[in-house]
C-alpha positions in Angstrom: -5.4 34.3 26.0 -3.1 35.0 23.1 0.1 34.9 25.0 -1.0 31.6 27.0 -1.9 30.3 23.4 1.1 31.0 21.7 3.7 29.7 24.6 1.4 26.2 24.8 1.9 25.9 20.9 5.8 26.4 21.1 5.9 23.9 24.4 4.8 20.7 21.8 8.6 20.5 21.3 8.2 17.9 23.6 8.4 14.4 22.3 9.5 15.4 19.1 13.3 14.5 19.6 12.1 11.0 19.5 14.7 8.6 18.5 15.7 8.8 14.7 17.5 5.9 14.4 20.0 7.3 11.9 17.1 7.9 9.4 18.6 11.4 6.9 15.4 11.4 5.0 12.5 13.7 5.8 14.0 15.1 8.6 13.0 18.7 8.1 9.5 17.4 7.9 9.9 15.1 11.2 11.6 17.6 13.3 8.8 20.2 12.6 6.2 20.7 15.6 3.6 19.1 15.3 0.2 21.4 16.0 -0.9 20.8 19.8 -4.9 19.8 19.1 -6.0 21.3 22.6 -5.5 24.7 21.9 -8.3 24.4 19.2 -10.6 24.4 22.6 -9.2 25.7 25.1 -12.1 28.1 27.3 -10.9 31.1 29.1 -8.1 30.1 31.8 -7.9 27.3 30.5 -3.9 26.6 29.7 -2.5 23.2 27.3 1.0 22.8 28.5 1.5 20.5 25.5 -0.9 17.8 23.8 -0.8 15.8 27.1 -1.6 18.0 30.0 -3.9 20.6 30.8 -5.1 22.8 33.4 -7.8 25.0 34.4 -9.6 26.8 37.5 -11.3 23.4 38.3 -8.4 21.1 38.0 -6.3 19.4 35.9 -6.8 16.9 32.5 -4.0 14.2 31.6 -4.9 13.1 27.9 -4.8 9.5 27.5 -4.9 9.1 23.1 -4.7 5.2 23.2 -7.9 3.7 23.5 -9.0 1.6 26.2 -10.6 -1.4 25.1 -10.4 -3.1 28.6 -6.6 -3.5 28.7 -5.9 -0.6 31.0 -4.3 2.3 28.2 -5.8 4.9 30.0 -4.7 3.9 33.5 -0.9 3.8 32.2 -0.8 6.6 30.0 -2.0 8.9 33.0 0.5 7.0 35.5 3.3 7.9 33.2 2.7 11.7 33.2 1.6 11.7 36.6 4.8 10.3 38.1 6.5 13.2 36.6 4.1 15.9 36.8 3.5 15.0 40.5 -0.1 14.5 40.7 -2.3 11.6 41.7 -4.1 9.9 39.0 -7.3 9.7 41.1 -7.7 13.3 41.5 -7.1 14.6 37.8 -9.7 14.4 35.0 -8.4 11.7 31.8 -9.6 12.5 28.5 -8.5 10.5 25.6 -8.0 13.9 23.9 -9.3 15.0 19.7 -8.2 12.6 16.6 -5.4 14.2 16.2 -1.3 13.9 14.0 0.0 14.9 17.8 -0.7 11.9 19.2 0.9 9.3 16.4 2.0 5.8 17.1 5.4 4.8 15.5 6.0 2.1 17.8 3.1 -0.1 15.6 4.5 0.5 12.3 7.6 -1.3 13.6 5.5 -4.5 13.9 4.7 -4.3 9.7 8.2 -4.4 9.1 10.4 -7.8 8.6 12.4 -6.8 11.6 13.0 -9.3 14.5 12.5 -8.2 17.7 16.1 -9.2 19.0 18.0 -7.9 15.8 20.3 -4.6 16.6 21.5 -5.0 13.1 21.9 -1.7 11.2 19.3 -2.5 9.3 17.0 -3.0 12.3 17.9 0.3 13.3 17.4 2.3 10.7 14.2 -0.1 9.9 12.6 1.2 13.2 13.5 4.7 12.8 11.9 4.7 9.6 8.8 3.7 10.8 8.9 6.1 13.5 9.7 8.9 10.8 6.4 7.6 8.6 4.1 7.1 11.6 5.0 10.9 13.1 4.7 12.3 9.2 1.3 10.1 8.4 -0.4 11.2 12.0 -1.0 7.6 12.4 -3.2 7.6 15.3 -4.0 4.4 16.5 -4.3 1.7 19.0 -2.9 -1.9 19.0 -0.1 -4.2 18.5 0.5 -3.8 22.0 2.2 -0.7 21.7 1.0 1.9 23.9 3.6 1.7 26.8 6.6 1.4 24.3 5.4 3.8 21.9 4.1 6.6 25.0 6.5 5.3 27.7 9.7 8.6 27.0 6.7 10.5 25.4 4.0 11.3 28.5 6.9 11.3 30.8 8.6 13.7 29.2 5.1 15.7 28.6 4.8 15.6 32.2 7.8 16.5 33.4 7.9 19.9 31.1 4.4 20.6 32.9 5.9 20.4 36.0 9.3 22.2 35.5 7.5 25.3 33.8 5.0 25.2 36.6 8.0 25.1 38.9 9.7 28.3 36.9 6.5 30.1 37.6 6.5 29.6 41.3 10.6 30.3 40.9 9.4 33.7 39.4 6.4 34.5 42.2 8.4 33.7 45.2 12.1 34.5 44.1 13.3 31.5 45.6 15.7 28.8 43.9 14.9 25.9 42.0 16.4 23.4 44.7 14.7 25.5 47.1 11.6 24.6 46.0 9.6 20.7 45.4 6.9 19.5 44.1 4.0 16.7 45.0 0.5 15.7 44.9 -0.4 18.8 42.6 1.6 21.3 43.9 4.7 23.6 43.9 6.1 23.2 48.0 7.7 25.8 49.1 10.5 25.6 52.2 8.5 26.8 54.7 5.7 23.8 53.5 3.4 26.4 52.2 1.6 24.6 49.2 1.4 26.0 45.4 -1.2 24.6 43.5 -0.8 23.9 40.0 -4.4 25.5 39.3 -3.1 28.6 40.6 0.0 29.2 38.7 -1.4 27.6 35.8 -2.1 30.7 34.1 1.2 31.9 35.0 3.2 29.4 34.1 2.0 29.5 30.0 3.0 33.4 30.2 6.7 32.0 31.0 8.9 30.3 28.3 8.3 26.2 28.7 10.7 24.4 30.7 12.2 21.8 27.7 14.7 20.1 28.9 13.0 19.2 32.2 14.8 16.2 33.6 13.3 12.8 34.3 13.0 11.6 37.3 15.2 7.9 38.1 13.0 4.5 38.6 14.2 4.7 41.5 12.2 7.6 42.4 9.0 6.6 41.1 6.3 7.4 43.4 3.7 5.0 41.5 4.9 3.2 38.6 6.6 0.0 39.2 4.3 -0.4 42.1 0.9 -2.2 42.4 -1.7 1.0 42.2 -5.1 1.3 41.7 -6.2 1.3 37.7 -8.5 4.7 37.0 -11.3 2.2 35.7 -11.3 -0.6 38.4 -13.9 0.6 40.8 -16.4 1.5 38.1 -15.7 -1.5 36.7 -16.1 -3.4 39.7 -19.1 -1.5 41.0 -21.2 -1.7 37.5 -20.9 1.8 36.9 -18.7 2.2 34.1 -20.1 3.9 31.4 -19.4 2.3 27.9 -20.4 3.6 24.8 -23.4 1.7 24.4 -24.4 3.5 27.7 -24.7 7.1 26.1 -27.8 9.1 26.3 -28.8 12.4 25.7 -32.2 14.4 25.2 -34.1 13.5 22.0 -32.4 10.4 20.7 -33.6 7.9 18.6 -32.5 4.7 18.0 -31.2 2.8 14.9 -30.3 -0.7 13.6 -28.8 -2.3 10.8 -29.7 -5.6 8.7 -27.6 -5.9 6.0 -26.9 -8.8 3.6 -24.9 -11.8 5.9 -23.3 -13.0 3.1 -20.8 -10.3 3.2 -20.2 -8.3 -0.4 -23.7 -9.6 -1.7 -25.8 -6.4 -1.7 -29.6 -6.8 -1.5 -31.7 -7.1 -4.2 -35.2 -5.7 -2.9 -37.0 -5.4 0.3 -40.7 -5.8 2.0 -40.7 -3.7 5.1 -44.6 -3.2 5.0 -45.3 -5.3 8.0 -41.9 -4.0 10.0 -44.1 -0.4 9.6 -46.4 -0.9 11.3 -44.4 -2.1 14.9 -45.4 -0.2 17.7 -42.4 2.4 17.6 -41.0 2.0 14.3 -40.1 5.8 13.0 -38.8 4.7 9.5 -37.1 2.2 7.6 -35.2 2.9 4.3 -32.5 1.7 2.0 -28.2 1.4 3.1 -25.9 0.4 1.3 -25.9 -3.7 1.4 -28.8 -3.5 3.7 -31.4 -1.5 5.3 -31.7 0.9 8.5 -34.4 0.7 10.8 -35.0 3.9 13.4 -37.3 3.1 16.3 -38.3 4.7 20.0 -35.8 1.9 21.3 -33.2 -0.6 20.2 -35.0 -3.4 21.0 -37.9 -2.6 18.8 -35.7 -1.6 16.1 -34.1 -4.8 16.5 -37.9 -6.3 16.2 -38.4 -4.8 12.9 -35.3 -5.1 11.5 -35.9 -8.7 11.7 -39.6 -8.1 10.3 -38.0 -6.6 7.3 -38.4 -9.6 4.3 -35.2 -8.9 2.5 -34.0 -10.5 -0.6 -29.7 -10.7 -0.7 -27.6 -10.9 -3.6 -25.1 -13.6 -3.8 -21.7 -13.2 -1.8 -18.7 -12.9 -4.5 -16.4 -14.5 -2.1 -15.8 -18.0 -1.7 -18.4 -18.6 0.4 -18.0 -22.5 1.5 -15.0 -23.7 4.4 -14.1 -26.8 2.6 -13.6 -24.3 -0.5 -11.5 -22.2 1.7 -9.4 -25.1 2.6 -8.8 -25.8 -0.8 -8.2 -22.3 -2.0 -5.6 -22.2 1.0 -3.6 -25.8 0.3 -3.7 -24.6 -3.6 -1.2 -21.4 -2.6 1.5 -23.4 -1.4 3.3 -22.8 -4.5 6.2 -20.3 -6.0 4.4 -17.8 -7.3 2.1 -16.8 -4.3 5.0 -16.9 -2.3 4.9 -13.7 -0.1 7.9 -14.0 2.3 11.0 -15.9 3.2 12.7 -13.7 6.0 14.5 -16.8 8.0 16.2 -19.0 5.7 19.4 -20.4 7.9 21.4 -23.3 6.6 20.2 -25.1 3.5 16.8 -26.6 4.5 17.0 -28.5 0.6 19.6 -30.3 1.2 19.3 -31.5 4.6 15.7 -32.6 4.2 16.3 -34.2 0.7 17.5 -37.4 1.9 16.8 -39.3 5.3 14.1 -39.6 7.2 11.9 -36.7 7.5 9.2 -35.6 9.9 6.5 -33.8 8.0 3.2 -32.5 9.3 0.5 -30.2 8.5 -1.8 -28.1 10.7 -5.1 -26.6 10.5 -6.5 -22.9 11.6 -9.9 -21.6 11.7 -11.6 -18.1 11.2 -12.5 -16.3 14.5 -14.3 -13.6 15.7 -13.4 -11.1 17.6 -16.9 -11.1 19.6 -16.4 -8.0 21.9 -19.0 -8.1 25.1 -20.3 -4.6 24.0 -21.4 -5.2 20.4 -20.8 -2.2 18.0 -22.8 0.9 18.8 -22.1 4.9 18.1 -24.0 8.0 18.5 -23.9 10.5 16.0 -25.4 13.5 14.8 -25.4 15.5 11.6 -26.6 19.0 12.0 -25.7 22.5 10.9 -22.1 21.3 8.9 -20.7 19.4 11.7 -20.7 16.0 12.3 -20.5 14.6 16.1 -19.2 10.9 16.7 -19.3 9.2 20.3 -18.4 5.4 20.1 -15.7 3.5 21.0 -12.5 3.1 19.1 -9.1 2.7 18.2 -8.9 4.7 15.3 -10.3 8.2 15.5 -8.6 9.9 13.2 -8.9 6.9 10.2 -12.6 7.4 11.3 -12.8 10.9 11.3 -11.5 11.5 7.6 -13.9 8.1 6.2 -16.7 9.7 7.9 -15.9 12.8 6.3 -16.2 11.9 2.9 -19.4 10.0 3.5 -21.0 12.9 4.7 -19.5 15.0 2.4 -17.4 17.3 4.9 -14.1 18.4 5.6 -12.4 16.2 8.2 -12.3 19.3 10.6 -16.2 19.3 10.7 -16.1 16.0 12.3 -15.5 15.7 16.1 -14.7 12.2 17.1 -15.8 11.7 20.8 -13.7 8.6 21.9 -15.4 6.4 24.6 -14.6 3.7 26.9 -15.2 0.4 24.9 -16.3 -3.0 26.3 -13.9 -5.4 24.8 -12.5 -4.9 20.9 -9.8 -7.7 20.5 -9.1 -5.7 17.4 -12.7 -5.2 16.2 -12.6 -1.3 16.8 -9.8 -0.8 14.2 -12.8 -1.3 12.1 -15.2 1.9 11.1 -17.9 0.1 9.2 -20.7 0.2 11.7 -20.1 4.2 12.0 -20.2 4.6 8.7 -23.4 2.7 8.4 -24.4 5.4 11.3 -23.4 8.4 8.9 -26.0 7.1 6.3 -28.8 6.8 8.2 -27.6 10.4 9.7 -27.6 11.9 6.5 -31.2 10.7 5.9 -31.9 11.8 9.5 -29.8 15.2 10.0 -30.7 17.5 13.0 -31.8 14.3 15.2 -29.0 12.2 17.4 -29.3 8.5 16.8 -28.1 5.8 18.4 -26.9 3.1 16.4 -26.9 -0.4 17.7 -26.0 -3.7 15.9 -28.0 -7.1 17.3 -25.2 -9.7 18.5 -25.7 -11.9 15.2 -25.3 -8.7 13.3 -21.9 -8.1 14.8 -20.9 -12.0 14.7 -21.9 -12.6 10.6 -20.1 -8.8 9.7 -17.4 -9.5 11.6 -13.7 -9.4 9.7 -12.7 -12.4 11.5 -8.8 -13.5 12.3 -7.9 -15.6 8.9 -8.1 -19.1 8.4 -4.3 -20.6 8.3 -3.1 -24.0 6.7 0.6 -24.8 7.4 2.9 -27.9 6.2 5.8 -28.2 8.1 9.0 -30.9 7.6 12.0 -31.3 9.4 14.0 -33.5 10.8 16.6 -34.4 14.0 19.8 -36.6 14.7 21.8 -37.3 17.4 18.9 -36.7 20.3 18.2 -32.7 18.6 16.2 -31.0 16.4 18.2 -30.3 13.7 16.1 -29.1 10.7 13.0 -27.0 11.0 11.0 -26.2 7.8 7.7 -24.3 8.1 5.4 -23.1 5.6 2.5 -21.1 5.9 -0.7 -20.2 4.0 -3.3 -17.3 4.6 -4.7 -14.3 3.2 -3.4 -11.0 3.8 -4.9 -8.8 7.1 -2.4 -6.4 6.0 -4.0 -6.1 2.9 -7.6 -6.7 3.7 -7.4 -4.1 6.6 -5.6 -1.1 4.7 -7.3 -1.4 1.9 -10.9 -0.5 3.8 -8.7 2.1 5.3 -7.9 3.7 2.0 -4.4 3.0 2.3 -2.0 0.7 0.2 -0.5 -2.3 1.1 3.1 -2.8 -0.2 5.6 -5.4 0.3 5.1 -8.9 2.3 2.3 -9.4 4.7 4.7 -9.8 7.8 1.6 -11.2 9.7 1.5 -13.9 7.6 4.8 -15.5 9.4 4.3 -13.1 12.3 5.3 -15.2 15.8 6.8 -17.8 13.3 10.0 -16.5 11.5 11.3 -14.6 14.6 11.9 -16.9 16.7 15.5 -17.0 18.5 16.2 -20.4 18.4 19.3 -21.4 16.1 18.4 -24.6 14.6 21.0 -25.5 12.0 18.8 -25.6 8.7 15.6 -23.6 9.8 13.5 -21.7 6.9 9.8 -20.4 7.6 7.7 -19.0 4.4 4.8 -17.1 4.2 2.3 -18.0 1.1 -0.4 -15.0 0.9 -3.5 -17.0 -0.6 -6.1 -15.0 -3.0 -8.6 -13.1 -0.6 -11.5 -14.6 0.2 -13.6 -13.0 3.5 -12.3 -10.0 4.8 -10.4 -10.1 7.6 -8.7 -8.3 10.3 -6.3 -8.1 13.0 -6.8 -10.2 16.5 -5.9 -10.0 19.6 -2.2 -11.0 19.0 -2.6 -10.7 15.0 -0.6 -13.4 13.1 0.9 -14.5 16.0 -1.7 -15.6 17.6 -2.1 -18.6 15.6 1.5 -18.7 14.2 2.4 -19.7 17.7 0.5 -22.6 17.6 2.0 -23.9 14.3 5.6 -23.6 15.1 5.3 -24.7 18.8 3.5 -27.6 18.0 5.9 -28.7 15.5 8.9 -27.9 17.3 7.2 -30.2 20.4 7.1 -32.8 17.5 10.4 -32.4 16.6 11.6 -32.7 20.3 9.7 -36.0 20.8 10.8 -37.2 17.5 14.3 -36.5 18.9 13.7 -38.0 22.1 14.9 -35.1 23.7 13.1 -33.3 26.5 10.7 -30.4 25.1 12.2 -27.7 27.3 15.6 -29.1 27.4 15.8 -28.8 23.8 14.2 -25.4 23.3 17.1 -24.0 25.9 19.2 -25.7 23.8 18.3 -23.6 20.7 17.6 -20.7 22.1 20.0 -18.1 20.9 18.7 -14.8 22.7 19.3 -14.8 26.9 16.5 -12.4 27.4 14.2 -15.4 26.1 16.5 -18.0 27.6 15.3 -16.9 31.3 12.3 -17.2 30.2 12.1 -20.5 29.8 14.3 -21.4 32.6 11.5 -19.6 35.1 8.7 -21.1 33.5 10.7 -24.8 34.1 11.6 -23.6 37.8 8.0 -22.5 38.0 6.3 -25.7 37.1 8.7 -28.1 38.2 9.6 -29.2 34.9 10.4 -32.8 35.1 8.8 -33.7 37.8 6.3 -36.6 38.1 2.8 -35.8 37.2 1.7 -39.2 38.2 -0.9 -41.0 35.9 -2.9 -39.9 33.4 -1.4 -36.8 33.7 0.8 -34.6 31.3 2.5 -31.9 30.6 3.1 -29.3 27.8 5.5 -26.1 27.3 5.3 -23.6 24.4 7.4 -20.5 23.8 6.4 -17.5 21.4 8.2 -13.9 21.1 5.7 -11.9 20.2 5.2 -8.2 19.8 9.5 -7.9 21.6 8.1 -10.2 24.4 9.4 -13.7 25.0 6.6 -15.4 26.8 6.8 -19.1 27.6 3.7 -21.5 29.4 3.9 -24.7 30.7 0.0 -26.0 31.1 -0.6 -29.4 33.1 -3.5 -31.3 32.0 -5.3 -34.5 33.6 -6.8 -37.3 31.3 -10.3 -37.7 33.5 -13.2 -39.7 32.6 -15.2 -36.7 31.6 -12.8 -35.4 29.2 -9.4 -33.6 29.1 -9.2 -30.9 32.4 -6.7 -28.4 32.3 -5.2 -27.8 35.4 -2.5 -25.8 36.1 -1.1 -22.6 34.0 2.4 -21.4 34.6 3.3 -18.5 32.5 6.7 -15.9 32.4 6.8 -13.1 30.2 9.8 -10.2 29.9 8.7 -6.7 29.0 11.6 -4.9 30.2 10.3 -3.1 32.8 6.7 -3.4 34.7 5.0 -0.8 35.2 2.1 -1.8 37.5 2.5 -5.2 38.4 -1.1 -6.1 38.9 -2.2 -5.3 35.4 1.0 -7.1 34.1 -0.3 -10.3 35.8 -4.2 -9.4 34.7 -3.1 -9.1 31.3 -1.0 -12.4 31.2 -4.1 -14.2 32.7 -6.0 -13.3 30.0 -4.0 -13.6 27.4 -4.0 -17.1 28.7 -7.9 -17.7 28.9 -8.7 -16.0 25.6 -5.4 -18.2 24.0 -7.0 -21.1 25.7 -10.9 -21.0 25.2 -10.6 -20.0 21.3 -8.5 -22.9 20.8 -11.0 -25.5 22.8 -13.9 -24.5 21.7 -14.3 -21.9 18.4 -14.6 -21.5 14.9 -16.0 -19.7 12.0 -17.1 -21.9 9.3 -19.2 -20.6 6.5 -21.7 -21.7 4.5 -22.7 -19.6 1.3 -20.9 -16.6 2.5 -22.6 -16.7 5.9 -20.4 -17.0 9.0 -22.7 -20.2 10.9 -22.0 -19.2 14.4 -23.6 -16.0 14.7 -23.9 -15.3 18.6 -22.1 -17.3 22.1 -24.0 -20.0 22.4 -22.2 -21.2 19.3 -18.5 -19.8 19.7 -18.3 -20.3 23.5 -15.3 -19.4 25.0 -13.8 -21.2 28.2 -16.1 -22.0 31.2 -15.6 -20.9 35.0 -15.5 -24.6 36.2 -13.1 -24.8 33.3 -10.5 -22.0 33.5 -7.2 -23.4 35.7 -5.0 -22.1 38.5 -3.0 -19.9 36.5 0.6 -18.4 38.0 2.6 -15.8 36.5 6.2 -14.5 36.7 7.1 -11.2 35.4 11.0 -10.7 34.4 12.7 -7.3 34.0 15.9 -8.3 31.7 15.0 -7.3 28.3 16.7 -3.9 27.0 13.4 -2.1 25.6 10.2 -1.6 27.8 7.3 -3.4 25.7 3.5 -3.8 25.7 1.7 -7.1 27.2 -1.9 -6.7 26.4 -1.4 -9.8 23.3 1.5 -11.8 23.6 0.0 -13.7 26.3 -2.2 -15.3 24.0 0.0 -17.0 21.8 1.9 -19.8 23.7 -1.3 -20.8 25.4 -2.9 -22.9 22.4 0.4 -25.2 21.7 0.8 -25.8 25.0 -2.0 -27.2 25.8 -1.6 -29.6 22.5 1.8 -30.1 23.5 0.0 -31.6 27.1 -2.7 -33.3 26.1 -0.1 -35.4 23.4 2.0 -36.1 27.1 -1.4 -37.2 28.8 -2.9 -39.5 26.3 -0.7 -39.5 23.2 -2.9 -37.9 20.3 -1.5 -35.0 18.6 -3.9 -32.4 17.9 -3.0 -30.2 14.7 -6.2 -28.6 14.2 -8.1 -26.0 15.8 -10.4 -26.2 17.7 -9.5 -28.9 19.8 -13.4 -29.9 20.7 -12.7 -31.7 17.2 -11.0 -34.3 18.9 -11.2 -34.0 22.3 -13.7 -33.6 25.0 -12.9 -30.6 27.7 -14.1 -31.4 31.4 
């Protein structure tokens, strides 16, 4: 196998001539290979074309690195190097593949940088090839920010198109025949006279010849799959019940673990009585963790049992621990020196809302949690210097290495086994509850355990989206919107999140105006400001991050603006609008909904528009005023990626993008009293309801210049749209979340 290994590890050229964007520094460094992870494993006749593909005897494995955490990752990553390897998805194996530097994600980096979406200004350019340069160099493994399909849309192409051409030079070198003799489908090399190839056979072959680099790709126009409506890999498991999650895992002689540790988060705990938990039926031990305690058991459930037997006495949280406190501690960091950001500052905003009449407002955001349906679990085991992790996540490698130290290893004795997750909405770029696992591993080495949090476990230790105040001002003449001043306080995720990562922070928390100060709309005297509060709870990112309740400030404050003006709210956004990508947007969402039209009483209307993530997205909900409370009734949503890939998913996504936007902003909230988050499980964070969620239609466009993800910027728009209709159907403007506050939902 020496040969074969060798020739695999020079193929990982591929994907390496990513785009530089004009960036001189550390190019040696970036243009050096980058080790291909699979040939650490590879079994006899087994061959690892590059990081993405390989083949054996039995068949062959497409590696799928971004996690899939319900939004279909793995379906599109294997649809992208099976259109150009030639293979159906549904009879390969997927594997999201080792923690590994190979399989980095520049496109995400892009997002913590001050650089607007529409901007092809040079310093946009080389902006995004420096990230790209620090997230190839930093192995920055990970999955979010919608990135998977912009960050892996050239790179598993290209992976599977240098499969396929060097499997094609094998058969070239077999038969004797001439490239555009010979074709290739459905796993196979085709020869003139029809005779059939398979991949599996000249496998082996094929890594003895020199890789095929410059394999070309094939046109959209030839696309076999994607750009089609095909079946995703996970939708009859999902459909029949059969999926396996990661809570799902068994194997022979596990044992099963919980955690209680102290709900107000950061206070430690003081002592413990577990004498009574001991002696549960099935109870195996119970000792101390850090912040808490462990319980291991014959099952979770009666591990849950005595967890909650356990009489524990908590220290005191050293955050501020009270909501109206938070409030405060937010308003008070409107001020110069907690200033964070000022990236759009057009016009002179001073002068032109020094004198005159101006509009002023201020708006209200709550924490949230993320509240994944499969609530944090892992498997581990410690035994003979090697650590094994099975759980769900979207950051293996960050994971691998904080493991690592815990247990006192090298990162290399810690094999991350990446499983199918039930829901994250950014909860699994957290690592806590597997390092929780490690603990109880090192007091339990040689066993596997299976570590499972109870749902109020996972709801109080959450790191929830961050509370958000904003005060806004501005001001309009004529029938337009002609100054647009928005300021906005929060703590940092940026910071928050890093920082448990081990890594620094540096610079503005772009989050903190994220969905806010990139807006394409050229209003006269516009100026949005980030103000980055003292921390208080930890938090994290959210499906959608800073956007997701950015959107909500600026669009229900430009629809304030407009009606201030008297001018029509869509009307006046076209008006603005400066980008034409974003300009169809909202023309199809109008054409969609019948903008303008008569609703007829009691009725009303609402549009929002947010470009989020490099994807304009524009709603227009339609709500009825009933007797039983405010219905929502009608959804029309258009969205531009640049180019769909599976159309189905595109519209799945954008649905519920819409649902989650809509049911967070109805109904939930995390308030806290003494540290302790007081919804702790559904019944008090309930999202929206069947007989609640409305006909929702969406349009997909294909105008923008750069494909781009649409797993979050569906969420967005949805909240200040459906403020912006309930204000048409009964007049009251809401400006704080959740809307339950002051309305009632039929």
């Amino acid at each position: 196998m020496g040969r074969v290994r060798t020739i695999a590890r020079r193929s990982f050229l591929v994907g390496s001539a990513a785009v530089l964007g004009g960036v001189a520094f550390g190019t040696y460094l970036y243009k050096r290979e980058v080790e291909n992870p699979l040939l650490d494993q590879l079994a006899p006749g087994e061959v690892a074309f590059n990081p993405y593909v390989m083949i054996d005897r039995d068949g062959i494995t497409l590696i799928t690195p971004r996690a899939d955490v319900g939004q279909g990752a793995y379906s599109v990553q294997a649809h992208l190097i099976a259109e150009e390897l030639d293979v159906d998805v549904a009879q390969v194996r997927l594997d999201p593949g080792p923690p590994a530097a190979a399989y980095y994600n520049h496109v995400v980096a892009v997002e913590g940088m001050p650089i607007a979406a529409v901007s092809d200004s040079f310093f946009a350019k080389a902006g995004r090839g420096a990230a790209d340069v620090a997230g190839k160099l930093l192995g920055l493994q990970l999955t979010g920010g919608s990135s998977t399909v912009p960050d892996m849309y050239d790179r598993l192409r290209e992976a599977g198109a240098m499969a396929r051409e060097t499997l094609v030079a094998a058969a070239m070198a077999q038969t004797g025949l001439a490239r555009d003799q010979l074709d290739t489908a459905e796993g196979a090399v085709i020869l003139p006279d029809g005779t059939r190839l398979l991949y599996v056979d000249l496998a082996v072959a094929a890594a003895e010849t020199d890789p095929v680099q410059d394999a070309p790709l094939r046109s959209p126009s030839e696309w076999k799959h994607l750009g089609k409506a095909h079946q995703r890999s996970d939708i009859v498991p999902k459909s029949t019940g059969t999926q396996a999650y990661g809570i799902d895992l068994r194997m022979d002689g596990l044992v099963h673990a919980t955690t209680r540790t102290n709900p107000a988060r950061g206070g430690g705990i003081l002592g413990y009585d577990a004498s009574e938990a001991e002696t549960m039926r099935g109870v195996r031990a119970i000792f101390p963790i850090r912040d808490g305690i462990a319980v291991v058991a014959d099952n979770t459930w009666r591990a849950f049992q005595a967890a909650d037997a356990v009489d524990c006495e908590w220290g005191d949280s050293p955050y501020i621990g009270e909501t109206e406190a938070q409030i405060a501690t937010l308003d008070a960091a409107f001020t110069n020196e907690l200033q964070d950001s000022r990236f759009r500052d057009d016009g002179d905003v001073e002068a032109a809302l020094g004198t005159g009449d101006v509009i002023e407002a201020t708006y209200q955001i709550p924490y949230l949690a993320h509240a994944p349906l499969e609530p944090m679990s892992v498997v581990i085991k410690l035994a003979a210097g090697r650590l094994d992790i099975w759980t769900g996540t979207q950051i293996p490698r960050f994971m691998q290495v904080n493991a690592a130290k815990l247990a006192g290893l090298e990162a290399e004795q810690v094999y991350v086994h990446v499983l199918m997750s039930g829901g994250s909405f950014g909860r699994r770029l957290e690592d806590d509850y597997v390092l929780q696992a490690v603990e109880i591993a090192r007091q339990m080495p040689d066993v596997p355990i299976k570590m499972t949090w109870s749902r109020e476990e996972d709801f109080t230790h959450d790191f929830p989206r961050p509370m958000q105040l904003a005060r806004a001002r501005g001001k309009v003449a004529q029938g337009a919107v002609t100054a647009f001043d928005l300021g906005i306080s929060a703590t940092s995720v940026t910071e928050s999140s890093l920082g448990r990562l081990g890594q620094p922070a540096m610079g503005p928390d772009v989050a903190i105006v994220a969905g806010a100060w990139d807006q394409p709309f050229a209003i006269p005297d516009y100026r949005v400001t980030g103000y980055r509060a003292p921390a208080m709870v930890p938090v994290s990112s959210w499906r959608s991050v800073g956007a997701s309740g950015n959107g909500f400030l600026h669009e229900s404050f430009m629809d304030e603006l407009c009606h201030a003006a008297g001018a029509d709210p869509l009307q006046e956004r076209l008006r603005l609008c400066s980008h034409e990508v974003s300009r169809k947007v909202l023309e199809t969402v109008g054409e969609m909904s019948s903008w303008g039209s008569d609703l007829g009483p009691r009725r009303g209307r609402g549009v929002a528009f947010v470009l989020a993530f490099g994807v304009p997205v524009a709603q227009v909900i339609e709500v009825t005023d009933t007797d039983a409370g405010i219905r929502i009734d009608k959804v029309f949503a258009a969205a531009d990626v640049g180019r769909i890939l599976d159309p189905v998913n595109f519209e799945a996504q954008v649905t519920g993008g819409v649902i989650w936007g809509l049911g967070h902003a109805m109904n939930c909230e995390l308030t806290y009293e003494g540290g302790v988050p007081q919804q702790d499980n559904y019944h008090a964070f309930e999202g929206m309801r069947l007989y609640q969620t409305p006909q929702i239609t969406v349009r997909g466009l294909e105008n923008g210049d750069k494909i781009r993800g649409i797993g979050e910027p569906g969420v967005p728009p949805a909240a200040p749209a459906l403020a912006n209709a309930i204000f048409d159907a009964t007049g009251q403007r809401i400006r704080e979340m959740p809307f339950d506050k002051h309305v009632r939902f039929a």
